[in-house]
C-alpha positions in Angstrom: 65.5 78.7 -34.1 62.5 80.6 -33.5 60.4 80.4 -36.4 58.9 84.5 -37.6 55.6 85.5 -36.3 53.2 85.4 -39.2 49.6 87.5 -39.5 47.0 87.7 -41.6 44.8 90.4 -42.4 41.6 88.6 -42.1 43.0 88.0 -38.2 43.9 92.2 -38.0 39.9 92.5 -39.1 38.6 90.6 -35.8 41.3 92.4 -33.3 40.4 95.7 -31.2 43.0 98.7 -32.2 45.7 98.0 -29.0 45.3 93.6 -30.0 46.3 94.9 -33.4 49.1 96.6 -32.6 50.5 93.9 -30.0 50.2 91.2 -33.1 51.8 93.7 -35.4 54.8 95.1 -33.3 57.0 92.3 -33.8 57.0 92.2 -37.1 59.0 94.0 -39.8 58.1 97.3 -40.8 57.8 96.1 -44.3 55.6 93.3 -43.1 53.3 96.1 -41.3 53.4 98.2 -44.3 52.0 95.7 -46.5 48.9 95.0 -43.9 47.8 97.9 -43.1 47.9 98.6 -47.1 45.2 95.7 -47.1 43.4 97.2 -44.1 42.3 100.3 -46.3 43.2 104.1 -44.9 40.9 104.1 -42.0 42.1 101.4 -40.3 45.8 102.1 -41.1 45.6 105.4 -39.4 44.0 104.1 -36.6 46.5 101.7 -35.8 49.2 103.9 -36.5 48.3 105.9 -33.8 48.6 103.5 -31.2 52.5 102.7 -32.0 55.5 105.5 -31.2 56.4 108.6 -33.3 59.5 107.0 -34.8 57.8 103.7 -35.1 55.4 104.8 -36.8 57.2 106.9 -39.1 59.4 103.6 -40.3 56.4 101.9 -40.9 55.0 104.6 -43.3 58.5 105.1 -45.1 58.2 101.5 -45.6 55.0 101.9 -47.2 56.5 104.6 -49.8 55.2 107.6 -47.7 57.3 110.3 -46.7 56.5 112.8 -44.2 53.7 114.3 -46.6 52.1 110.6 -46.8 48.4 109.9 -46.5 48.9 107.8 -43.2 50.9 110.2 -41.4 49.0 113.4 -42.4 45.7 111.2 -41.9 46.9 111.5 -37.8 46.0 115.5 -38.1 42.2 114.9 -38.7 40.1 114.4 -35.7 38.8 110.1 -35.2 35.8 109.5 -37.2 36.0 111.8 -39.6 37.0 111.9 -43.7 40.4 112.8 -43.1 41.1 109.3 -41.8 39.8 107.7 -45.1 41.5 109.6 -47.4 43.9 108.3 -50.1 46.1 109.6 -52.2 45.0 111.0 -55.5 47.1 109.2 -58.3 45.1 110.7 -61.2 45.7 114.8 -60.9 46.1 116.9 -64.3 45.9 120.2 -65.5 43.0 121.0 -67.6 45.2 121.6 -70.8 46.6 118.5 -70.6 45.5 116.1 -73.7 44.0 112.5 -73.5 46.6 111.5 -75.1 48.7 112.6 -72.4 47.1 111.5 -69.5 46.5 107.7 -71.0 50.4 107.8 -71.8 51.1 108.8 -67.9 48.3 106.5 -66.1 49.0 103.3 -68.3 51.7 102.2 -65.4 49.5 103.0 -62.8 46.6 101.1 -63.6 48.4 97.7 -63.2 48.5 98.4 -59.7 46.2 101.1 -58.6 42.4 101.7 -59.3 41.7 104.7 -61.3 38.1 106.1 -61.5 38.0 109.5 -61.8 40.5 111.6 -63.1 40.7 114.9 -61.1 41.8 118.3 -62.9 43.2 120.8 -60.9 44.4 124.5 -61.7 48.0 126.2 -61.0 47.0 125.8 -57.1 45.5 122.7 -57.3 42.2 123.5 -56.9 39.6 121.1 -58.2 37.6 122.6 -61.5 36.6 119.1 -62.9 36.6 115.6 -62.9 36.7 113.2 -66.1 35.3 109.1 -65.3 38.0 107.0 -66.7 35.8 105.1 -69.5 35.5 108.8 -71.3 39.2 108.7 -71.9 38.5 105.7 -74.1 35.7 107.3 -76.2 37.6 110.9 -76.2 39.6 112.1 -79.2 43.4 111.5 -78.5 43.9 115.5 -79.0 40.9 116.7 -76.6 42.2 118.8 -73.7 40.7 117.9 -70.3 39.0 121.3 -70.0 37.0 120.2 -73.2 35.5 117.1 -71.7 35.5 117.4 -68.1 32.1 117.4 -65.4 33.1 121.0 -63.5 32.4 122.2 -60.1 32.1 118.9 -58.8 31.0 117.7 -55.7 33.9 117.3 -52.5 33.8 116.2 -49.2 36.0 118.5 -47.1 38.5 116.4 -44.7 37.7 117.5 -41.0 33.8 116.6 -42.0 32.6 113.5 -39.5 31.8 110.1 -41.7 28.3 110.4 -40.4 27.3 113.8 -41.7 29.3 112.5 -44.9 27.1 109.9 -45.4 24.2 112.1 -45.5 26.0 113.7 -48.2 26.7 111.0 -50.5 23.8 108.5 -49.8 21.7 109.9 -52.6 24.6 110.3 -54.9 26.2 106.7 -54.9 29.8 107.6 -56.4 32.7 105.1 -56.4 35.3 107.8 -55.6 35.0 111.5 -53.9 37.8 113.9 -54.0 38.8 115.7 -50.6 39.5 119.2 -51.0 40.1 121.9 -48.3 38.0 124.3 -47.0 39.9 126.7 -50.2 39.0 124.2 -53.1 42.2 122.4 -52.9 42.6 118.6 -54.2 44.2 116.8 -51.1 43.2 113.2 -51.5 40.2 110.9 -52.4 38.0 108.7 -50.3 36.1 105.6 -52.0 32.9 105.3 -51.4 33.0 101.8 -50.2 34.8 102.9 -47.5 33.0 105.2 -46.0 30.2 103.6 -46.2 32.5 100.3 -44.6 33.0 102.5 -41.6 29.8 103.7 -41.1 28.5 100.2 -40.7 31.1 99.7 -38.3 29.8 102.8 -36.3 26.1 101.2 -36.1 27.5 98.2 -35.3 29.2 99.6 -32.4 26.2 101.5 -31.3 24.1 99.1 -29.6 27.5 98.2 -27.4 28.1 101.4 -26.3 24.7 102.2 -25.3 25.5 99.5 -22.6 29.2 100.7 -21.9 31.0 98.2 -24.5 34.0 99.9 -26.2 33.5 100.8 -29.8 36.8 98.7 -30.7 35.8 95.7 -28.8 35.6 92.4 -30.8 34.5 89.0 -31.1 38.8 88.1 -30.7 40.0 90.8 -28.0 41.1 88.8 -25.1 39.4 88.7 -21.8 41.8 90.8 -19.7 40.9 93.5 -22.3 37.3 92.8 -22.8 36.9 93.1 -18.6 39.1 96.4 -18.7 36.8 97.8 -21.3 33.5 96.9 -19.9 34.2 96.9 -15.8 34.3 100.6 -15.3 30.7 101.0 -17.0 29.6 98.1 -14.5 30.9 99.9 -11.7 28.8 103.1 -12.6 25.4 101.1 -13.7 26.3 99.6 -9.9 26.1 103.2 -8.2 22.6 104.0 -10.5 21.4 100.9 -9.1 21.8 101.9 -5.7 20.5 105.1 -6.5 17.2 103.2 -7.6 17.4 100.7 -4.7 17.4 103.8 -2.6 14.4 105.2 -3.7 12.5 101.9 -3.0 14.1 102.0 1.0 12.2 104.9 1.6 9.6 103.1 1.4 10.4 100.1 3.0 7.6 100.3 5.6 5.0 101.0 3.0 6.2 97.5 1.3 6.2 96.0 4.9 2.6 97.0 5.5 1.4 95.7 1.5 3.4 93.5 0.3 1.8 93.1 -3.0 3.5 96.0 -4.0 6.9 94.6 -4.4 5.3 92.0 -7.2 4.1 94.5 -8.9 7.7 96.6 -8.9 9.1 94.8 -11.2 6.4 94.9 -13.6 6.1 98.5 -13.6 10.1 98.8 -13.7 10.6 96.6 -16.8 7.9 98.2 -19.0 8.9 101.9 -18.4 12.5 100.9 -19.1 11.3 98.8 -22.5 9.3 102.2 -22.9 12.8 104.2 -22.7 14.2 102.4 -24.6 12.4 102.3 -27.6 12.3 106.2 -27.3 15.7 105.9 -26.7 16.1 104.1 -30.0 14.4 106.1 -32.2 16.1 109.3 -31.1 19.6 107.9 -31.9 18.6 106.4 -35.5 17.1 110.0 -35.8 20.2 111.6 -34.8 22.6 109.2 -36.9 20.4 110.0 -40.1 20.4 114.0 -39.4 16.5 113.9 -39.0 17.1 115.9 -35.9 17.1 119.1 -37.1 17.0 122.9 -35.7 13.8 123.0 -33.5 13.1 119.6 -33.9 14.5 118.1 -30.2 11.2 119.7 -28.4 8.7 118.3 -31.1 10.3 115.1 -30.4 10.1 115.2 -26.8 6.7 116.0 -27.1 5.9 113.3 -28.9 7.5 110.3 -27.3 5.9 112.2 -23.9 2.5 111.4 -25.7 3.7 108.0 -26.9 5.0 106.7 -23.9 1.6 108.1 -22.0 -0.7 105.8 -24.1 1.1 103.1 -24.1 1.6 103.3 -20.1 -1.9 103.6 -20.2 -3.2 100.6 -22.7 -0.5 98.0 -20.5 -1.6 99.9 -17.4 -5.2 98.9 -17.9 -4.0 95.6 -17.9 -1.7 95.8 -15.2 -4.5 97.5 -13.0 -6.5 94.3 -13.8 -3.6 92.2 -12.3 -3.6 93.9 -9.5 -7.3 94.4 -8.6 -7.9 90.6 -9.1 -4.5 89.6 -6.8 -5.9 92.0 -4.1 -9.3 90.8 -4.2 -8.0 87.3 -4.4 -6.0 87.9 -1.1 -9.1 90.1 0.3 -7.4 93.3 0.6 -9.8 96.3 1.4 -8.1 98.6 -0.5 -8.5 96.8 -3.9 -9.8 99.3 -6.4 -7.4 101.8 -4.9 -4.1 100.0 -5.6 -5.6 99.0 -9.1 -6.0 102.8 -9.2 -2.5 103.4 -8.6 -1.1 101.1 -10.8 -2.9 102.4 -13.5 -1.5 105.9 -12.7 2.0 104.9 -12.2 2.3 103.0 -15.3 0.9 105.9 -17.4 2.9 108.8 -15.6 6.7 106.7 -15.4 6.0 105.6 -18.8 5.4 109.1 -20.8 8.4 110.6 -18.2 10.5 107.3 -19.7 9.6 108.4 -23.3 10.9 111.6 -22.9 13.9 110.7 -20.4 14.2 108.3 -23.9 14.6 111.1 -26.1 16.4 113.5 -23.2 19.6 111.5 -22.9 21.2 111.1 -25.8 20.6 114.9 -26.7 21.9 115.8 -23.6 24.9 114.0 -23.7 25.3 115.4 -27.3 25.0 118.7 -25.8 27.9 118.0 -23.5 30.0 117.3 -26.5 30.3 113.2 -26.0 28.7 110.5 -28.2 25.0 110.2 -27.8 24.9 106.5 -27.4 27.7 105.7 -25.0 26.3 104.2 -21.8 22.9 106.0 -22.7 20.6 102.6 -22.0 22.8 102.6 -17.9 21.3 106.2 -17.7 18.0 105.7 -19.0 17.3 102.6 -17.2 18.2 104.4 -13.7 16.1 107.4 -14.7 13.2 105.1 -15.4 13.5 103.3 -11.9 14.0 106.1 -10.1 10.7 107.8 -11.6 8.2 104.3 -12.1 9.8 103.2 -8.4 8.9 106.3 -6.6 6.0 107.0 -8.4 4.2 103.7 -7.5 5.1 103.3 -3.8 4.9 107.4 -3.8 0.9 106.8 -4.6 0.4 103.5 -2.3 2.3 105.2 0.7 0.3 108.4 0.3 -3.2 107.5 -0.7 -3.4 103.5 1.2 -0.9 102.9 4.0 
């Protein structure tokens, strides 16, 4: 007899979404139910998505949720926002109600769920206050909520990404926030911990996709996923790469006649694109923290412009040196000259990297797609293209 599939959650952590979902589908709905509870709300949503309508919906009656359930309705907010992280709020009264009262009606809760706050809504559940749980203990038995409650308290609103949430709640360092609608209605809570558990896991993710890795790829997804992932991305840096390899055949003849140009390629490529990339860098750790503000994106660009031309032209002193001394060392007339253009090149393709840096991820932010995904495959060819032509531009035009 075949002996029942069993999995752990600490095994659920390390799988992609669709691995999840594979290890999970055999199992009984109960059994799902009581993982994904363990996962937290983020998570369960997620890979409640992945499995079928009525599938899903067994899975979530299993778990005590009906229709109107946290995972199900969690489905309606886009990925990567609140809405996905939201939990049920045990802990709703009316401000009349007494401590008395509510300490009666939470003491079989607590045993099994974490109370915080207590949230006090009016006839249309709208939030008007919020009472921390250690008050009840020091309140009089007879004190109404409305006596002893924090009003007008603060509330993330569902639809709200967990990125501009964070910039929210950093400073404020709650447990628990309530999740009202855009009317000032109570529909769930989000712990703290978690958002700040999936924000982690978005940097984390973010120096992957800036080289075409999946957000949900992990340590644990097998290869035949892994390569379906990342291939397509390898495909397009392989068309960028031709693009740059292009730009260096039009010049073939100039790197026939002076061949000491294709050393110093290379060079000139790998410190415009380390160039880029730091730009590159900064702009998305900007853009993550919501430094970028209104009228900010040309400032920047002018700036990294500046940056990338003085460092271009402190490392293209020294590059210039290189290549006067090789050319004089292999007696070519036109030493000084190609020391000259080296110099140019590496400032010009390094202040155009800085700002190609700080161009791409706001452009593809523009086009509504995430700033970092496949940004560095972009950058690098854009860096290429412009140090690559640049340099043999120069050497064709001013020595061959």
């Amino acid at each position: 007899m075949t002996q029942p599939q069993t999995v752990t959650v600490d095994e659920l952590r390390d799988l992609d979404v669709d691995a999840a979902v594979i290890r999970l589908a055999p199992l009984p709905d109960a059994s799902i139910a009581r993982l994904l509870h363990a996962l937290g709300p983020g998570r369960a949503v997620a890979i409640l998505d992945r499995f079928g309508v009525e599938r899903r919906r067994q899975i979530a009656f299993a778990a005590g949720q009906g229709e109107d359930g946290q995972w199900l309705r969690g489905q309606q907010w886009p990925e990567g926002s609140i809405g996905r992280l939201m939990e049920p709020a045990p802990a709703v009264f009316a401000e009349s109600a007494t401590v008395s009262e509510v300490i009666e009606t939470l003491r079989p809760i607590v045993s099994h769920t974490l109370i915080t706050y207590v949230f006090v809504v009016d006839a249309s559940r709208h939030l008007t206050g919020i009472v921390a749980f250690r008050e009840l203990a020091f309140a009089q038995p007879q004190q109404r909520l409305a006596e002893i409650m924090v009003g007008r308290p603060f509330a993330l609103q569902p639809q709200v990404d967990v990125i501009d949430a964070m910039r929210e709640v950093v400073r404020r360092h709650y447990p628990v926030y309530p999740v009202c609608d855009a009317d000032g209605r109570l529909i769930g809570l989000v712990r703290g911990a978690v958002i700040f558990e999936e924000q982690a896991f978005e940097i984390s993710a973010q120096a992957g996709a800036m080289v075409g890795v999946e957000r949900e790829e992990r340590l644990a997804t097998p290869w035949q996923r892994a390569l379906r992932f990342r291939h397509p991305w390898l495909q397009i840096n392989l068309v960028t790469a031709f693009v740059a390899a292009g730009v260096v055949g039009l010049f073939q003849g100039t790197v026939n006649r002076i061949v000491l140009l294709a050393v110093f390629i290379p060079v000139l490529s790998g410190q415009c694109s380390n160039t880029g990339c730091q730009s590159l860098a900064v702009t998305l750790r900007g853009m993550t923290l919501g430094e970028l503000g209104a009228g900010r994106a040309r400032e920047l660009m002018w700036k990294e412009t500046w940056l990338g031309f003085l460092n271009g032209a402190l490392t293209g002193l020294v590059a210039a040196a290189g290549m006067f001394w090789l050319a004089h060392h292999q007696q070519h007339p036109q030493a000084l000259m190609l020391a000259a253009i080296t110099f140019v090149a590496m400032a010009g393709s390094c202040a155009l990297s800085g700002v190609a840096g700080a161009a791409v991820p706001l452009a593809l932010k523009r086009m509504g797609a995430d700033p970092a995904t496949a940004s560095s495959i972009f950058l690098t060819t854009a860096t290429d293209v412009v140090s690559m032509g640049l340099f043999l531009g120069l050497a064709a035009w001013l020595v061959a």
